[in-house]
N, C-alpha and C positions, 0 to 999 in steps of 0.2 A: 286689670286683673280679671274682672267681667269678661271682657271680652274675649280674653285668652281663655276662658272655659268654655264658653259660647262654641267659641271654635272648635274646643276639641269635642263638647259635643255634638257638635255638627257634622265633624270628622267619624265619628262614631254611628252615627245613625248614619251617615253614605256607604258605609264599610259595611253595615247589616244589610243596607239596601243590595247591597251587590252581591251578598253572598245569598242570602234570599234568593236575586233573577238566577244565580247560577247554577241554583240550585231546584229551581223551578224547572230552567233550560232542562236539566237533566233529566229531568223527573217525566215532563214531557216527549221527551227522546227516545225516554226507556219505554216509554206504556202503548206501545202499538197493540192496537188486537194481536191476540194470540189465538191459537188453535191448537186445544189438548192432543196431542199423540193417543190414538187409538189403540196404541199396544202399552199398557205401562203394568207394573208388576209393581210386588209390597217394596224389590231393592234396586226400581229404575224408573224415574220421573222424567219423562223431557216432556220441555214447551219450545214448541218452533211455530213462527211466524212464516205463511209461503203467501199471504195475502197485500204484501208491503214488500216494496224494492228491495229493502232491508229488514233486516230482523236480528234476533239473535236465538243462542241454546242455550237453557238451561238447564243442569241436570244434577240432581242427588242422589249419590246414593250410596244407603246403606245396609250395611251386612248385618246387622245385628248385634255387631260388638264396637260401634262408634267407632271405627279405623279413619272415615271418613270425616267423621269430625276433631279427631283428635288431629288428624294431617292437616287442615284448616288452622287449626290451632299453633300446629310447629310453623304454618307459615307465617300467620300475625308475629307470634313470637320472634321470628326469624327475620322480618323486616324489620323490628321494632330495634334488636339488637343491632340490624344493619346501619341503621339511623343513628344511632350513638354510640357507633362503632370508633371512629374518628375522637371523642371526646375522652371513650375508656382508653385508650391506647396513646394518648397524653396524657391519663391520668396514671400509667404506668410506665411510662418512659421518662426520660429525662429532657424533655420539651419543657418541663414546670421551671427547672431551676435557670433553665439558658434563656428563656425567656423575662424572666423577671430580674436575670442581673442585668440582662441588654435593656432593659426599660430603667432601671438606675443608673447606666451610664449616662442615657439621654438625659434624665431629669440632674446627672450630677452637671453635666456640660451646658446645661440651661438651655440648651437646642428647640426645645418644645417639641414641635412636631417633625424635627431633620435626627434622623432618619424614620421615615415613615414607618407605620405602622407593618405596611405589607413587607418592605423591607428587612425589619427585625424578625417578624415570622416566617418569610421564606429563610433567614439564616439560621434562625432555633430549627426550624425544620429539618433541614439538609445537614446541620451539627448534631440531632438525632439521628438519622438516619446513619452516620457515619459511625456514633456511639454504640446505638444497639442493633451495628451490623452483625457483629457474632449472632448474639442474641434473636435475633430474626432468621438468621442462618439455621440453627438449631431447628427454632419452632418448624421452617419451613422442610426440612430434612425428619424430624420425628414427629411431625404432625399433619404436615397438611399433604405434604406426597403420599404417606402411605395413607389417609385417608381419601384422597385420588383415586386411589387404586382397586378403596374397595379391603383395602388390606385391616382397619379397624374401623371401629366403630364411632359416630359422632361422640359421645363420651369419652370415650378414649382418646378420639383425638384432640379435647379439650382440656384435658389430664396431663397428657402429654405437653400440649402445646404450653400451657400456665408455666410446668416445674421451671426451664430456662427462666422466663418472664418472673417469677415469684425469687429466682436465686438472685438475681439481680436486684430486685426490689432489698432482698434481704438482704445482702453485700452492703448497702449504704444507707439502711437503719439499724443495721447490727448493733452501730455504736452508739444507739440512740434507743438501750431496752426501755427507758422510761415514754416515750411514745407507744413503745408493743403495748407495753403494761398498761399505759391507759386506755385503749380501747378494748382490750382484754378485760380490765375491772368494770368498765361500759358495760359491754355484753355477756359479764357476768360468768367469764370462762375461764377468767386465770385465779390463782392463789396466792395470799395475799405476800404467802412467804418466798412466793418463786420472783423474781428477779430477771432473770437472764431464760430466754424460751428457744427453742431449737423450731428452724423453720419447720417441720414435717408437725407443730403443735398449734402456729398459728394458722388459722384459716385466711380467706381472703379477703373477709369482710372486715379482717381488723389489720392484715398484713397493709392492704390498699390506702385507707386514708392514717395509718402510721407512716410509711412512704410519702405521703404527697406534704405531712406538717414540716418533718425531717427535709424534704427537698425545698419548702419555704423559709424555714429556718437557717439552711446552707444558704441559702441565695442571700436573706437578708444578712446574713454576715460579709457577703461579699460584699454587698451595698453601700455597707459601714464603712468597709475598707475602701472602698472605690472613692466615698467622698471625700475624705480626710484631706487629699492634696489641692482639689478645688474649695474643699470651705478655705484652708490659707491662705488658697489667691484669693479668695473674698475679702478676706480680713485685711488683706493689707493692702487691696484696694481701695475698701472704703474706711481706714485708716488715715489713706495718703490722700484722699477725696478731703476727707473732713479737716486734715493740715493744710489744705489748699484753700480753706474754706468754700468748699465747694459740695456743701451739705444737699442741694435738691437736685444733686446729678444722680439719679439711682446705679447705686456702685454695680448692678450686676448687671451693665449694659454696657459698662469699660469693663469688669472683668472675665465676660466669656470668649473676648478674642485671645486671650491671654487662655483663658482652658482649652481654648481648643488648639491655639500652638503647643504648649504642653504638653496634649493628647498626641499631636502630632511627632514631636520630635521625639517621645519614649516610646512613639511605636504602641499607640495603647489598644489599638485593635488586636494586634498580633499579641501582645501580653497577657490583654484579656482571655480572648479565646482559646489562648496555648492553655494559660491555667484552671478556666473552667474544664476544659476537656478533663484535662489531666487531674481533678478533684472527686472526676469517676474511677480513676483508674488507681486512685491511692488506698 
């Protein structure tokens, strides 16, 4: 046990080590002599380097009303969104519930790791993208062409682009007002006597993770279902093991050839994924 800390702190101080020289590396890279520019004003700064092979420009500036800085600011903002662009856009699709039933089929089938990992997320994936093709279709039609064009405005086109994305959401927690409600009494917006809320009253921040318990709750009821036929092979596997006397055979190593012919002859891929589809569409 010592020595597995050992290690990881060793692992830990190599890792500071490196990012240190890399940061040194940089540091030294950047700092060449420079030579102030002879013409500069209160709204333009440059420093250029003509003494070194290489060099660079630097230049600020401002007008007196931070335009320049606030433009700075939408761009942090705007890569930061860009970065976790991928993970908000599974947290409003329907990636959450196709993936979580496809991980309960493995573990009903006792497969462990058959079908991989990569496998079952390139298939949620592409069973998204099929689902919320409408849905994508829309945003990209009222939102992101005419904001191309110049036609509205970033805000607007983020308005826009949500309503499709938020009706969808709301389609399939509709019937689920006890998740609105609770994060509405959370953040302290809703009423104690209201019930049932019309999308244009919940916001995003409670519409979003209502959506994402609802589409874990859907999922784990599939899960339920899903395992009901293989726990019976279990059972009468290690039923007919233990009338054999044949108690230190562990029963779920004779009975997953037995689930997965099952699986095979009902056709359970195609059953599976006909009817997850179509639990959006109901």
């Amino acid at each position: 046990m010592n020595a597995k800390i050992k290690h990881k702190i060793s692992k830990m101080i190599i890792n500071s080590l490196v990012v240190l020289f890399v940061m040194s590396t940089i540091i030294l890279v950047f700092s060449v002599p420079v030579k102030a520019s002879s013409q500069t004003d209160s709204s333009d700064v440059a420093i250029t380097s003509n003494d070194e092979p290489f060099g660079f420009n630097f230049n600020l500036s401002t007008n007196g009303e931070g335009s320049g800085v606030a433009s700075t600011l939408q761009i942090v903002i705007l890569l930061t969104v860009i970065s976790i662009a991928p993970s908000l856009l599974l947290m409003v699709t329907s990636f959450t519930r196709i993936i979580v039933v496809l991980h309960f089929v493995r573990s009903a089938l006792a497969t462990q790791t058959t079908p991989p990992n990569q496998v079952l997320i390139g298939l949620a994936l592409f069973l998204t993208v099929f689902i919320m093709g409408p849905v994508f279709t829309q945003v990209n039609n009222e939102a992101i062409k005419p904001l191309s064009k110049g036609e509205i405005t970033q805000e607007e086109a983020f308005k826009k682009g949500m309503e499709p994305i938020r009706g969808f959401m709301f389609n399939q927690v509709k019937n689920r007002p006890q998740d609105i409600k609770l994060f509405m009494d959370i953040a302290n917006l809703g009423d104690a006597n209201i019930t049932v809320y019309k999308l244009d009253d919940i916001p995003n921040s409670v519409l979003i993770p209502a959506f994402m318990i609802s589409e874990l709750r859907a999922a784990f009821i599939i899960g339920f279902l899903l395992y009901i036929p293989f726990i019976v092979i279990d059972m009468v596997v290690a039923s007919t093991l233990m009338s054999m006397g044949m108690m230190m055979l562990p029963p779920t190593t004779i009975s997953m050839p037995f689930k997965i012919l099952l699986f095979i002859l009902a056709d359970g891929w195609n059953l599976i994924i006909g009817n997850v589809v179509k639990t959006f569409y109901g």
